[in-house]
C-alpha positions in Angstrom: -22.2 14.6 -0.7 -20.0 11.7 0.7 -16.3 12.2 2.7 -15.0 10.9 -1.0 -16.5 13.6 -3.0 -16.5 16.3 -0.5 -13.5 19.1 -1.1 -12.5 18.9 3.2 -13.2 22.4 4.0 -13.3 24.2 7.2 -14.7 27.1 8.4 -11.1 29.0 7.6 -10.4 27.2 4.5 -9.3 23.4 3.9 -9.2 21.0 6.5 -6.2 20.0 5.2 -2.4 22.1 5.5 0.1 19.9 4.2 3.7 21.4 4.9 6.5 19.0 4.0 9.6 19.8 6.1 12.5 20.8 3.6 15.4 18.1 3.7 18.7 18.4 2.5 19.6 17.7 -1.1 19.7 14.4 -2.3 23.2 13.4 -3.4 23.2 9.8 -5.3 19.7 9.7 -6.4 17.2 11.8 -8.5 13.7 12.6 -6.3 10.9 14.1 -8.5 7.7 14.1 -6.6 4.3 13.4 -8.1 1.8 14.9 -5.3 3.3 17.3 -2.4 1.6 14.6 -0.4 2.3 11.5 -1.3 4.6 9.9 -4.3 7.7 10.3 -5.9 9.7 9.1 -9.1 13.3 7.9 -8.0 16.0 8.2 -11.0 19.8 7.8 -11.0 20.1 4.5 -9.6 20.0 1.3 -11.3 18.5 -1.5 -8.4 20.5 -4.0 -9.7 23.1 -3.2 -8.0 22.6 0.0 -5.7 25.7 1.9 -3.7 25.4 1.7 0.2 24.9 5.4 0.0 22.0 5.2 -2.6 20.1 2.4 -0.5 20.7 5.1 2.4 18.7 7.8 0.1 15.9 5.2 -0.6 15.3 4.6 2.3 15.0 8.2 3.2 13.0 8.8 -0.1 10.4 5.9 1.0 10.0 7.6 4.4 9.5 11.1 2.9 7.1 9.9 0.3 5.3 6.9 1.4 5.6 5.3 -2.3 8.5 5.5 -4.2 8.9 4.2 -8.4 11.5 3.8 -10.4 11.9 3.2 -14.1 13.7 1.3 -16.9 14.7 -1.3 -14.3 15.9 -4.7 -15.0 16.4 -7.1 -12.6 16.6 -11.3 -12.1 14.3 -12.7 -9.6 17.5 -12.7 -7.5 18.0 -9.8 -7.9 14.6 -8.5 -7.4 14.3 -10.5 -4.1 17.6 -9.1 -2.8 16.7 -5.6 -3.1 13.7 -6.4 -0.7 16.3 -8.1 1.7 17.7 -4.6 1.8 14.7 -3.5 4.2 14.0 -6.8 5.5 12.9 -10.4 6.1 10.5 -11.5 3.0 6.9 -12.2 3.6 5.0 -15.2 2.4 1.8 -14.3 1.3 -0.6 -16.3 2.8 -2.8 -17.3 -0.4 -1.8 -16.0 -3.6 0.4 -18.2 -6.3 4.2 -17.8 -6.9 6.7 -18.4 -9.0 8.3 -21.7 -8.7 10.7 -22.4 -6.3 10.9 -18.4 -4.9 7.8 -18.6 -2.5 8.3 -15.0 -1.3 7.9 -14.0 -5.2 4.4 -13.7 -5.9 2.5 -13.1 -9.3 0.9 -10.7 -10.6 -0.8 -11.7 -13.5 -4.4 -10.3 -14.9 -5.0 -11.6 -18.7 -8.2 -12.0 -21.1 -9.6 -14.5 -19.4 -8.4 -13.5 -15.8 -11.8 -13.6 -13.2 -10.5 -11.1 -11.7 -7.5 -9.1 -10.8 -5.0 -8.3 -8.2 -6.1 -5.6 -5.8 -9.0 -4.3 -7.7 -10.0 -2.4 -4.2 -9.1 -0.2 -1.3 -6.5 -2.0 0.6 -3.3 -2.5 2.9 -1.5 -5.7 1.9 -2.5 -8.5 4.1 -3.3 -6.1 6.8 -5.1 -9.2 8.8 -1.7 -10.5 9.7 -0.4 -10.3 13.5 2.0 -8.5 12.3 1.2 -6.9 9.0 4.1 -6.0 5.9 6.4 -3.2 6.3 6.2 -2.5 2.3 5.3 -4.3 -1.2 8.2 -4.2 -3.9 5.9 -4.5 -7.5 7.9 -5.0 -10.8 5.9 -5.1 -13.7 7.7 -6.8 -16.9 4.4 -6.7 -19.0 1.5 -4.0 -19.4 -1.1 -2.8 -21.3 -0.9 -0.2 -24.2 -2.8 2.1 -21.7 -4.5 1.9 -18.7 -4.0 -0.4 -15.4 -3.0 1.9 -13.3 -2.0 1.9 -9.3 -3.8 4.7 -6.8 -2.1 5.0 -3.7 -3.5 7.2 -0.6 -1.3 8.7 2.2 -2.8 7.7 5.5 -1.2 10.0 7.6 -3.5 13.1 5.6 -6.3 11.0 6.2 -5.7 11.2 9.9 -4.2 14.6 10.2 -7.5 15.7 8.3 -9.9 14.3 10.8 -11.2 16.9 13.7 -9.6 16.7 17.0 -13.1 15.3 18.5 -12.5 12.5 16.1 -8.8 12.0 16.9 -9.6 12.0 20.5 -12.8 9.0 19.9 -10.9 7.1 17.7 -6.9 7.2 20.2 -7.0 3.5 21.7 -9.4 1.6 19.8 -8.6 -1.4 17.7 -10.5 -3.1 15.2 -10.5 -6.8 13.8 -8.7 -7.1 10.6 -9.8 -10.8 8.5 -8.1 -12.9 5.9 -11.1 -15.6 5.6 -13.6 -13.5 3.6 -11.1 -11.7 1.4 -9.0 -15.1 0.5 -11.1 -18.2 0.7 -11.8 -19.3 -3.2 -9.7 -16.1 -4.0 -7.4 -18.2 -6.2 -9.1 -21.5 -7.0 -9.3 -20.2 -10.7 -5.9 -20.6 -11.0 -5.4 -24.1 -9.2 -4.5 -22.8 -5.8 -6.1 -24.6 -3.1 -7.4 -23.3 -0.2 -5.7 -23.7 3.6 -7.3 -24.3 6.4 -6.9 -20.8 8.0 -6.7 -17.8 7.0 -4.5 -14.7 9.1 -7.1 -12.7 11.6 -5.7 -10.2 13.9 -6.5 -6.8 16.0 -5.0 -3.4 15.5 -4.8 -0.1 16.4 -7.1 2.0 14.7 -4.7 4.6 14.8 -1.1 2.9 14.1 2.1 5.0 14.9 4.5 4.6 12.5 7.9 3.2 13.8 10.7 5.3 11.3 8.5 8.7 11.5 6.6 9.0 14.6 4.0 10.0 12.5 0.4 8.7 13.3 -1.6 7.2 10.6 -4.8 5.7 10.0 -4.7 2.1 10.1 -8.1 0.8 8.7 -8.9 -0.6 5.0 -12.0 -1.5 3.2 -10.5 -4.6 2.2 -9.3 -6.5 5.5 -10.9 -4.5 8.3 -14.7 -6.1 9.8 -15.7 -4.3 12.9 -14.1 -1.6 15.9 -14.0 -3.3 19.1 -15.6 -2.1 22.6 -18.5 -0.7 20.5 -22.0 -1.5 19.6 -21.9 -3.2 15.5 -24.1 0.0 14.0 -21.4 2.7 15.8 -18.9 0.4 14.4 -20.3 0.0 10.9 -21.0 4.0 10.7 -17.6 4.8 11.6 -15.8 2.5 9.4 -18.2 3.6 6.4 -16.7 7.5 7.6 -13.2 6.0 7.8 -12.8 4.0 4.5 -14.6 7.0 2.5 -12.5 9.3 4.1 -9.2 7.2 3.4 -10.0 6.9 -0.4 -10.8 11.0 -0.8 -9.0 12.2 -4.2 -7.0 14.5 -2.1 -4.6 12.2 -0.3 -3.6 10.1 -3.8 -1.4 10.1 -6.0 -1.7 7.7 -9.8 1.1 6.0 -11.2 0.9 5.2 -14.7 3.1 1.5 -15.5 5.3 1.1 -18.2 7.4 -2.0 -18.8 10.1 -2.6 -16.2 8.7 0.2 -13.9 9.1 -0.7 -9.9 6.6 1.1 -7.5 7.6 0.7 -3.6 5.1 1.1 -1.3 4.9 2.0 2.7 2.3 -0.6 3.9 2.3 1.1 7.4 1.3 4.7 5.7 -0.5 4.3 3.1 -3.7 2.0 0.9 -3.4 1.2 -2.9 -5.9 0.1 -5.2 -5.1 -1.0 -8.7 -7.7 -0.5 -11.9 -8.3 -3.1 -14.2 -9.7 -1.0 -16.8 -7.5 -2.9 -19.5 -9.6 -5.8 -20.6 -8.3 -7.8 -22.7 -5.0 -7.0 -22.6 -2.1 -8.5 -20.0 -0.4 -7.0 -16.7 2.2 -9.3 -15.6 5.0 -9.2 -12.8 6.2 -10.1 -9.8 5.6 -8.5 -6.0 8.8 -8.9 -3.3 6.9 -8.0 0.3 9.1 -7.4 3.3 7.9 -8.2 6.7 6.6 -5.8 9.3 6.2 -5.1 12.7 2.7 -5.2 15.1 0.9 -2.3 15.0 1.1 0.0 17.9 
C-alpha cells in the first residue's frame, strides 16, 4: 500500500490530530469551511471593491485556511490585478502567455484542441524561483458543464503527520527546485517561444511560514529534482515518500468551478493540482500571482 492510499495510522490511532484553534467571529465577511484542514468558501464581500476591514478578514481567512474562494464575482482586469496588489508586488510568470498589455495576468485557457492543460499535476507555482510566490489569485470567467476541478493539499498536515525521526532527518536540508524541464517547449503550441533560462533555485525542505510560524513541507512533484548533501538513490527514495505523502486524500480539499468563482491560494502552505477531465469542453480565465519571499 503506498503513503497515498494508506489511512496514516499509528499505533494509538491516526497519525494525524488536527485541532484548529477557535478565533473570534468574523464580522464583515462570511467563512464557511470546506475541510477542517484546509479550505474555505468566503461570502459577503464583493472584491470589486472590498472595505479596509473586509481585506483585514481576508487576510486572516487565507492564513486560517490556506485557500480561500469566493463566488459570483465580477471584476475588470484592473480590478482583478488590484486585488492582488492588496497582498503584494505581482509576479511575472516566467513562461506562460498573457493577456495583452497586463504581463502579470496570465491565461488560463484549456479548449478542444488544447495539448494539454494548466497544472494537470502535483505542484507549488513556480516553486524553482529564488524566491518563490506568496499566493495565486485564479478567476475563472468560463467552465465546463461539469468537471475541471482544483485539488489543493495543506502542507503543514503533511509535515505535522510525519514521525519525529523524520522531522528530525529532514530539519536543514534543502533540495534543488528546476524551471528547465517543467517549461522548455511547455507553450510552443500556443506560439510562445522559449527563453534562454529558465528559474533554478535551492530551498528548505522544510519552509517556515512567515505570517504563522507554522512549519510546512516545502517539496513538489512538479519543480523539485534532488535533496542535497545526500547520495541520488537516498534522495530519490525520500522524495518518492515526500511527494506521495504530500498528495494523501487526507490533507485536500476539491473545489468545484462555476463561472466567476475566484480560488486564492497560500503558495507557501499548500500544492494544487487541477483535472482536466472535461474534454472537449473550455476552462478559461485569468491568474493574478503575488510575489513571495525566500524560503527559510
Amino acid at each position: 500500500m503506498s503513503v497515498a492510499t494508506s489511512a496514516l495510522r499509528g499505533n494509538a490511532g491516526p497519525r494525524y490530530r488536527h485541532l484548529a484553534p477557535e478565533g473570534a467571529p468574523y464580522e464583515t465577511i462570511k467563512v464557511e469551511k470546506l475541510t477542517p484542514i484546509i479550505g474555505a468558501e468566503i461570502g459577503g464581500v464583493d472584491l470589486a471593491s472590498p472595505s479596509d476591514r473586509q481585506m483585514e478578514e481576508i487576510h486572516r481567512a487565507l492564513a486560517e485556511n490556506l485557500v480561500i474562494f469566493f463566488r459570483d464575482q465580477h471584476l475588470t482586469p484592473e480590478q482583478h490585478l488590484a486585488f492582488g496588489r492588496q497582498f503584494g508586488e505581482l509576479h511575472i510568470h516566467p513562461a506562460a502567455p498573457h493577456e495583452p498589455g497586463h504581463p502579470e495576468l496570465m491565461i488560463i485557457r484549456t479548449e478542444k484542441n488544447s495539448s494539454r492543460a494548466n497544472g494537470e499535476g502535483w505542484h507549488s507555482d513556480v516553486s524553482c524561483d529564488p524566491e518563490p510566490p506568496m499566493g495565486s489569485i485564479l478567476y475563472l470567467k468560463e467552465v465546463p458543464p461539469c468537471g475541471g476541478d482544483t485539488l489543493f493539499a495543506s502542507m503543514y498536515a503533511a509535515y505535522e503527520a510525519l514521525s519525529d525521526r523524520m522531522k528530525a532527518y529532514l530539519e536543514g536540508l534543502t533540495a534543488i527546485h528546476d524551471g528547465e524541464h517543467v517549461y522548455r517547449g511547455l507553450y510552443a503550441d500556443l506560439g510562445v517561444a522559449d527563453k534562454p533560462s529558465y528559474p533554478r533555485a535551492e530551498h528548505p525542505v522544510i519552509r517556515t511560514h512567515p505570517v504563522t510560524g507554522r512549519k510546512a513541507l516545502f517539496v513538489n512533484r512538479g519543480f523539485t529534482v534532488r535533496i542535497n548533501g545526500i547520495p541520488r538513490d537516498e534522495s530519490d527514495a525520500i522524495l518518492r515518500y515526500l511527494f506521495d505523502l504530500a498528495e494523501h486524500p487526507l490533507f485536500q480539499c476539491r473545489f468545484r468551478w462555476r463561472a466567476n468563482s475566484i480560488a486564492f491560494w497560500d503558495n507557501r502552505c499548500t500544492q494544487h493540482r487541477a483535472m482536466w477531465d472535461y474534454w472537449p469542453h473550455t476552462r478559461y480565465g485569468n491568474r493574478v500571482t503575488v510575489k513571495g519571499e525566500r524560503p527559510v
